[in-house]
TIZAZA-980151 format. One line per 5 residues: number of its first residue (from 1); their letters; for each residue x, y, z of C-alpha. Coordinates in steps of 0.2 Angstrom, whole numbers. Example, Ala and Ser with C-alpha at 12.3 -4.5 7.8 and 13.67 -1.06 7.14 Angstrom:
2
1 = AS = 62,-22,39 ~ 68,-5,36
***
This chain:
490
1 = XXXXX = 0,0,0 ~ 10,17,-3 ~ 8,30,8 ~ -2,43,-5 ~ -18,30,-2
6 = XXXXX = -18,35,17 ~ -22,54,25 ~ -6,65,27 ~ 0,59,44 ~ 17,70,44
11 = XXXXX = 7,85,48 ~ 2,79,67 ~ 17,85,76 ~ 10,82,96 ~ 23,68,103
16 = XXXXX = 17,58,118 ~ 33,58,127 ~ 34,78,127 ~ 15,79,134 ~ 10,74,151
21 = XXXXX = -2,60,155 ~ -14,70,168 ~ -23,85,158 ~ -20,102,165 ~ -40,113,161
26 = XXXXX = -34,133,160 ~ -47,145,164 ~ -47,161,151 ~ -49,180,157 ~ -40,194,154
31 = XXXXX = -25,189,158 ~ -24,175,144 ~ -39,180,132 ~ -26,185,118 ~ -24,174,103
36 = XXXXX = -5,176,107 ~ -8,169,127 ~ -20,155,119 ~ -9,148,108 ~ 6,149,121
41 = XXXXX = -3,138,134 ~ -9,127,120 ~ 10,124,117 ~ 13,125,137 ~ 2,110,138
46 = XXXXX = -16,116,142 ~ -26,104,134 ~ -43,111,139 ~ -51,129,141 ~ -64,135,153
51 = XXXXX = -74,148,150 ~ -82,154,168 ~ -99,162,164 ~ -99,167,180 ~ -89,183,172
56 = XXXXX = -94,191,158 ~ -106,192,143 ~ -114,181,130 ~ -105,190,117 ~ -88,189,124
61 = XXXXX = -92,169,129 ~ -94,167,111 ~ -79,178,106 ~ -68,167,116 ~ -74,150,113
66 = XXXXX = -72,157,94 ~ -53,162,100 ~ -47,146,106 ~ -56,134,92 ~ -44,146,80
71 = XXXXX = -30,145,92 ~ -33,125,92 ~ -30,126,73 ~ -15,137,71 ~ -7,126,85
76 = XXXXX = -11,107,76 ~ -17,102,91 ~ -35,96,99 ~ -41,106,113 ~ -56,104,123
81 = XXXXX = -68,117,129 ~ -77,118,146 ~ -92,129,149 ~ -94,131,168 ~ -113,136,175
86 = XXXXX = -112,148,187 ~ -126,138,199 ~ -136,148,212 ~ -121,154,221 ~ -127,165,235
91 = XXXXX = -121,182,236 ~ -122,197,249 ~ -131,212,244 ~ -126,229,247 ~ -116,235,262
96 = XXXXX = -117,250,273 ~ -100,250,279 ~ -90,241,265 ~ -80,233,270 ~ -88,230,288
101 = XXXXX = -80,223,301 ~ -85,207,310 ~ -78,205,327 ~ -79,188,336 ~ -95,190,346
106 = XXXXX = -102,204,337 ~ -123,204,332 ~ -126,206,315 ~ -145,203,308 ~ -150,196,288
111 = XXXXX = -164,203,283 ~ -177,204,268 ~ -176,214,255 ~ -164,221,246 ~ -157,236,254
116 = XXXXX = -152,238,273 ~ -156,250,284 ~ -141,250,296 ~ -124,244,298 ~ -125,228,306
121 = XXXXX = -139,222,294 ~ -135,210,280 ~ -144,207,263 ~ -145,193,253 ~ -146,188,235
126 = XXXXX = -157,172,238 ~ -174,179,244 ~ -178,163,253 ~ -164,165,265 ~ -172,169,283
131 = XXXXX = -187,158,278 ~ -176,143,277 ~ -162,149,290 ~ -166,140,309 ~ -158,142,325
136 = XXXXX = -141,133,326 ~ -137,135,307 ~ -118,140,304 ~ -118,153,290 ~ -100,156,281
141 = XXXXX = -96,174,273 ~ -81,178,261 ~ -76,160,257 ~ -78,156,276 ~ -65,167,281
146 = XXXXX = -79,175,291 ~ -93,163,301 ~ -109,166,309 ~ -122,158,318 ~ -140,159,319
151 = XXXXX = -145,162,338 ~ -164,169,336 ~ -176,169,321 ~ -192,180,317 ~ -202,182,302
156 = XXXXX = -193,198,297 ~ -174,193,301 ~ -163,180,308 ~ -152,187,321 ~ -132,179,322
161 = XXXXX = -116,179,332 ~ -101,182,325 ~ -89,164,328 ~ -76,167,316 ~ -70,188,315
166 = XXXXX = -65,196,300 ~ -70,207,287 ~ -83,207,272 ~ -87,216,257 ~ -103,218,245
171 = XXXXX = -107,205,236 ~ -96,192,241 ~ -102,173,244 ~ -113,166,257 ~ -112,148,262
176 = XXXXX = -123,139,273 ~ -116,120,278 ~ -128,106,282 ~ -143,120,277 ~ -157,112,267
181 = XXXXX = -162,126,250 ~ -174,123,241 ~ -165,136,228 ~ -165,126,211 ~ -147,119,203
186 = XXXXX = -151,126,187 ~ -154,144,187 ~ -166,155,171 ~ -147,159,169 ~ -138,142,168
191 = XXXXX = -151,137,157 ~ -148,151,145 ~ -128,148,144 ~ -132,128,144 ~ -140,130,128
196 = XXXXX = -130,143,122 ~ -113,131,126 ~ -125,116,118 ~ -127,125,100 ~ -108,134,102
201 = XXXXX = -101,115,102 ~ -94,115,118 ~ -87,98,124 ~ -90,99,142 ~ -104,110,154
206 = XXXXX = -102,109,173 ~ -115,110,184 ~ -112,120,201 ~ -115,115,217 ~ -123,96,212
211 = XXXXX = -134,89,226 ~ -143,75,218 ~ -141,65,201 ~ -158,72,197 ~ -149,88,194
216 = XXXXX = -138,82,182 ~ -149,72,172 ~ -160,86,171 ~ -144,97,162 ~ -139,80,153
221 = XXXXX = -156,81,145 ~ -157,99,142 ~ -140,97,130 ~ -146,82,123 ~ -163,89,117
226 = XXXXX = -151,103,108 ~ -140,90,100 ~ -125,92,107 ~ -115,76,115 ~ -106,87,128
231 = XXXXX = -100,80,142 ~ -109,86,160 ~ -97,89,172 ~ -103,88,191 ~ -95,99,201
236 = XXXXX = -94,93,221 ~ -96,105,232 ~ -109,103,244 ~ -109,92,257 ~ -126,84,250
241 = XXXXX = -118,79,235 ~ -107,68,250 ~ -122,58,253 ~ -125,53,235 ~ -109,52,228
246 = XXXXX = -110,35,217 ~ -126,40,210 ~ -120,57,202 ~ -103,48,197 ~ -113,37,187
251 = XXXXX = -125,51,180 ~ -113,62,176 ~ -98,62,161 ~ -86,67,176 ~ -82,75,191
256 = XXXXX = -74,91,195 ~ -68,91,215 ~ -72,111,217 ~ -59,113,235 ~ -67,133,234
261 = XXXXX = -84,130,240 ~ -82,111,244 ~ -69,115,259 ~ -82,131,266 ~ -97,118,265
266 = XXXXX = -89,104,274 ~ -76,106,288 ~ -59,109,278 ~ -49,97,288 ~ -59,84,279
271 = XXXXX = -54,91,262 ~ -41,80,260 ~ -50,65,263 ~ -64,71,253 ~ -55,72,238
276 = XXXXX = -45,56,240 ~ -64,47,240 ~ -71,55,226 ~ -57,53,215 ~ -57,34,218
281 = XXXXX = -76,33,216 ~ -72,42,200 ~ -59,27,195 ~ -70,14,200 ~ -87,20,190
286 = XXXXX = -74,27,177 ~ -78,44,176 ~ -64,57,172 ~ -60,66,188 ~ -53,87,188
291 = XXXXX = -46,92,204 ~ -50,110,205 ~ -44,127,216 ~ -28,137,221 ~ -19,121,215
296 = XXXXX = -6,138,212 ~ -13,151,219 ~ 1,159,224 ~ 8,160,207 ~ -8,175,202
301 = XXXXX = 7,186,210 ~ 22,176,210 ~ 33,168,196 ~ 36,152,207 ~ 25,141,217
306 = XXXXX = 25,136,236 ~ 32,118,238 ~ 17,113,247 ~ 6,119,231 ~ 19,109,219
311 = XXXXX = 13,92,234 ~ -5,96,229 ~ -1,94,210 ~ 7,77,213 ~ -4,71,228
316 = XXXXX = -18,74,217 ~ -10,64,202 ~ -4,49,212 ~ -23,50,220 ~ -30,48,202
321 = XXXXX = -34,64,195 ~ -36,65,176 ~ -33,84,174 ~ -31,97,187 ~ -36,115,187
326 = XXXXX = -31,132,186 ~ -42,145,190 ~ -35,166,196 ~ -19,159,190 ~ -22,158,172
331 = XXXXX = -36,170,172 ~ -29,185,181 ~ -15,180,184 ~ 1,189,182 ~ 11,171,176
336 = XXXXX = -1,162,166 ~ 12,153,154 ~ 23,150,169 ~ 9,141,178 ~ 4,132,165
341 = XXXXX = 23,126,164 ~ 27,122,183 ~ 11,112,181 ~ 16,104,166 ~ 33,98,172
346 = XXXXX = 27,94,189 ~ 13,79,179 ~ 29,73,169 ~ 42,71,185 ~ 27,64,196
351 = XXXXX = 21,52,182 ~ 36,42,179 ~ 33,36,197 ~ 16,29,192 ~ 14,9,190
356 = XXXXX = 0,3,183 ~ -14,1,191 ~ -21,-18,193 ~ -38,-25,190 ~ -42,-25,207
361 = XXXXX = -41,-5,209 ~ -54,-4,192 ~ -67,-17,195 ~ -72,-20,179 ~ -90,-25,183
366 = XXXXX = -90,-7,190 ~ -85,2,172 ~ -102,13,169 ~ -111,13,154 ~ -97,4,145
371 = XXXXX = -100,-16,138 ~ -92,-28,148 ~ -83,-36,131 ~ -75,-18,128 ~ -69,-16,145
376 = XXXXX = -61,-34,144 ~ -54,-32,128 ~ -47,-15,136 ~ -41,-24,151 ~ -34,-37,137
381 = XXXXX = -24,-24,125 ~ -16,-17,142 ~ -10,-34,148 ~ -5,-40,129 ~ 5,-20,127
386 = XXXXX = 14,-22,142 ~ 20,-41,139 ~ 25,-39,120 ~ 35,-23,126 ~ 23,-11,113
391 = XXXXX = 29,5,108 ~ 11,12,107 ~ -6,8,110 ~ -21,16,100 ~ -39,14,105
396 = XXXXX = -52,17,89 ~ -69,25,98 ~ -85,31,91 ~ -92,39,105 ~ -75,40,118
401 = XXXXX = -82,26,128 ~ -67,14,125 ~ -56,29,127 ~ -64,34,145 ~ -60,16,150
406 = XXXXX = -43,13,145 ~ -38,31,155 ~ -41,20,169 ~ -32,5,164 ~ -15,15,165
411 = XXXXX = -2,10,162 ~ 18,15,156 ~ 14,15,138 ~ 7,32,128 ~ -9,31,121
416 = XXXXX = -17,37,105 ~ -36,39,102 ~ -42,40,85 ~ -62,44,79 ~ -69,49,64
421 = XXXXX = -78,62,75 ~ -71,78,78 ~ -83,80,94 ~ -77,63,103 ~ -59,68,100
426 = XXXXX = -61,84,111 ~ -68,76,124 ~ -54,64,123 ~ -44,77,130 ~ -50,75,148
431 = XXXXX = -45,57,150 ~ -29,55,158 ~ -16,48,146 ~ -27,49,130 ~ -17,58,116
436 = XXXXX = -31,63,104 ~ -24,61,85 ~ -37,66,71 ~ -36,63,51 ~ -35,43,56
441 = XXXXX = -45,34,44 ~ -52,23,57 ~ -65,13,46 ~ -52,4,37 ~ -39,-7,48
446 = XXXXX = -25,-7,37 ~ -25,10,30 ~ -26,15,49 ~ -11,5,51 ~ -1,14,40
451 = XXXXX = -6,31,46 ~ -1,26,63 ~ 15,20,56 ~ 19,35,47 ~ 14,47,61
456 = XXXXX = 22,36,73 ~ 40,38,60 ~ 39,55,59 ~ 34,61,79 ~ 49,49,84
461 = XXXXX = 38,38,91 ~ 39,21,80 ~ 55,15,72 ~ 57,-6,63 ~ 52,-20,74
466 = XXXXX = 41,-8,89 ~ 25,-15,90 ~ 9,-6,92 ~ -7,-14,100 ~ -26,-7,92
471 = XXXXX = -42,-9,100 ~ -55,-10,87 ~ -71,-17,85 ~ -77,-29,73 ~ -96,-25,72
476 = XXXXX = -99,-43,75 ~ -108,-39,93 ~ -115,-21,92 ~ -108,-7,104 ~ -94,-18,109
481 = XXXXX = -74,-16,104 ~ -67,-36,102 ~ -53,-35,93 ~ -36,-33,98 ~ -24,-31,85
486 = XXXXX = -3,-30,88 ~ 7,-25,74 ~ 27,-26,70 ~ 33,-9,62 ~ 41,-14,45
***
């Protein structure tokens, strides 16, 4: 077969051993919302943006989900796109004294309405807030640098005590652990930038602060009615969501451990602990897994990270994380690229530590919503790579199924993924170890082959005698991959 029947493979330049296994999600804002600044993260290793619309209008969501699909192109390489809803995150209103001072002790009152009529009164932006506050509640202020508690309760205001001092501005955030809202997950607003994100094409949309699977099938279903196979992304950050855990893994596309909130919500001693859980509920339901939150944040003002911070990267990694987060320190951040390149080399140097993990640590039984023959045959192509000593292994998907899968089968060895869909490639590039590669003619083995082959030659990758393992399917049982292929490079 000569090489002019097969699609131009010289032109993929991304090599597997230059590019960590763990995915590293940037957040854009002004500090990186340049073409220039996109396409240097892109080449840093971001392999998916987030575009917060927490900040910022329709018009300018669109101008930078525009941005980085050109910057994706000019850089010859996939990148993903996440969309994160905003959620009903619950703000205070307008101050008297801003910023006011809390002392430990002090007596401050929330009341209805919108506007207060002296200092030591405290608006709110959910309106429901002193009907569904009751005596004993714990309320956090500022990202619980500030804590109150509820000590007496009318129908016009609920009265608190100051437990935790310090000071608070307008419209910062209100938490309120172990309290009941009926306020819903999805917002008039969340649904507005879901279907906008649907019809934009972006590959992932999170939903803020999950407490039920309901919630996430009800998003799932909203972007499916607008044809759009995104993934949802369920962010944990409730204590609720604690209590349902495996039932909004399985719902959900993945999981994104949000530290901010989750660590005001539930005692942040237990952080830790937390996090290790739900990264390995994410491992066994195999669900990609984004550990999120000041993973630098001392690098929004600061060229070099804290040593503890560069711990947090790798903890995370070794814990399981496909991708971790930045948030400030891309956005307005004063070092963007340099974040992105301290993360960067911290994946590779912790990765080469990583052994693969064993059947017993991914129960196969467990794999959601993937058939048990394609997470044997998985399970199979791993075993079969690692024995023969392949160079490379390359997993065929339709949808990205097989490709979630084998992100949990990890192993020493780089993996491609190839698809005839452009959509199932960038949602490839959340799961850890996953190198998405498009042009591959994946419908016909042998020219696929030779694409490999050639891209494999010309990336360094592949030289005479490696050998390359390819999960396929054969269409014999429908939805399932059965065929495991190893192939000598002439």
């Amino acid at each position: 077969m000569s090489d002019a029947t097969i699609p131009d493979a010289q032109t993929q330049k991304t090599q597997p051993s230059a590019e960590s296994r763990t995915k590293i999600v940037a957040t854009v804002g002004p500090a990186c919302q340049s073409p220039e600044m996109l396409r240097e993260l892109i080449r840093t290793g971001v392999d998916v943006f987030r575009i917060n619309t927490a900040h910022g209008t329709r018009a300018e969501h669109q101008a930078t989900l525009n941005a980085i699909r050109k910057a994706s192109v000019d850089c010859e390489q996939t990148v993903g796109i996440l969309v994160d809803l905003a959620g009903p995150k619950i703000r205070l209103g307008q101050l008297i004294e801003d910023p006011t001072d809390c002392p430990l002790g002090a007596e401050f009152r929330f009341v209805r309405g919108e506007t207060p009529q002296n200092a030591n009164e405290f608006t709110c932006t959910y309106e429901s807030l002193v009907t569904e506050l009751a005596v004993g509640n714990r309320v956090m202020l500022a990202d619980g640098t500030v804590s109150l508690q509820v000590v007496e309760k009318d129908e016009a205001s609920a009265r608190c005590v100051v437990t935790g001092a310090g000071f608070v501005r307008s419209r910062q955030g209100v938490n309120l652990p172990g309290v009941a809202l009926s306020v819903p997950a999805l917002t008039e607003a969340d649904i507005s930038n879901a279907i906008w994100a649907a019809q934009a094409g972006a590959d992932f949309i999170s939903l803020s602060f999950v407490r039920s699977p309901v919630e996430v099938r009800q998003l799932k279903e909203l972007v499916r009615s607008h044809d759009s196979r995104a993934l949802v992304i369920a962010k944990i950050e409730k204590g609720e969501a604690l209590e349902h855990l495996d039932e909004i893994v399985l719902a959900a596309g993945g999981v994104m451990v949000a530290r901010g909130d989750l660590g005001v919500e539930i005692d942040l001693a237990e952080t830790p602990v937390v996090q290790k859980r739900i990264i390995e509920v994410c491992q066994r339901l195999a669900k990609p897994v984004i550990v999120a939150t000041q993973m630098l944040d001392s690098m929004e003002d600061s060229p070099r990270p804290t040593r503890a911070e560069v711990s947090d990267i790798a903890n995370a990694i070794l814990d399981g994380a496909d991708a971790c987060m930045l948030s400030g320190e891309t956005a307005i951040g004063k070092y963007p690229r340099e974040a992105v390149d301290v993360m960067h080399r911290v994946m590779l140097s912790t990765e080469r530590t990583l052994t693969r993990m064993s059947s017993e640590q991914v129960p196969i039984a467990a794999l959601s919503g993937v058939h048990p023959i394609t997470a044997a045959t998985v399970y199979g192509a791993t075993e079969i790579a690692s024995r023969v000593n392949a160079k490379l292994i390359v997993i065929a998907s339709n949808g990205g199924a097989t490709a979630r899968v084998k992100a949990k089968f990890r192993s020493a060895i780089p993996v491609v993924g190839v698809s005839d869909n452009e959509g199932t490639l960038r949602r490839m590039t959340l799961f850890w170890g996953i190198l998405p590669l498009p042009g591959a003619p994946v419908a016909n083995g042998p020219k696929l082959r030779q694409f490999i082959d050639n891209w494999g030659r010309a990336a360094g990758v592949l030289a005479k005698g490696d050998r390359v393992v390819y999960v396929t399917g054969s269409e014999v049982i429908a939805h399932a991959h059965n065929v495991v292929v190893v192939q000598e490079v002439e």
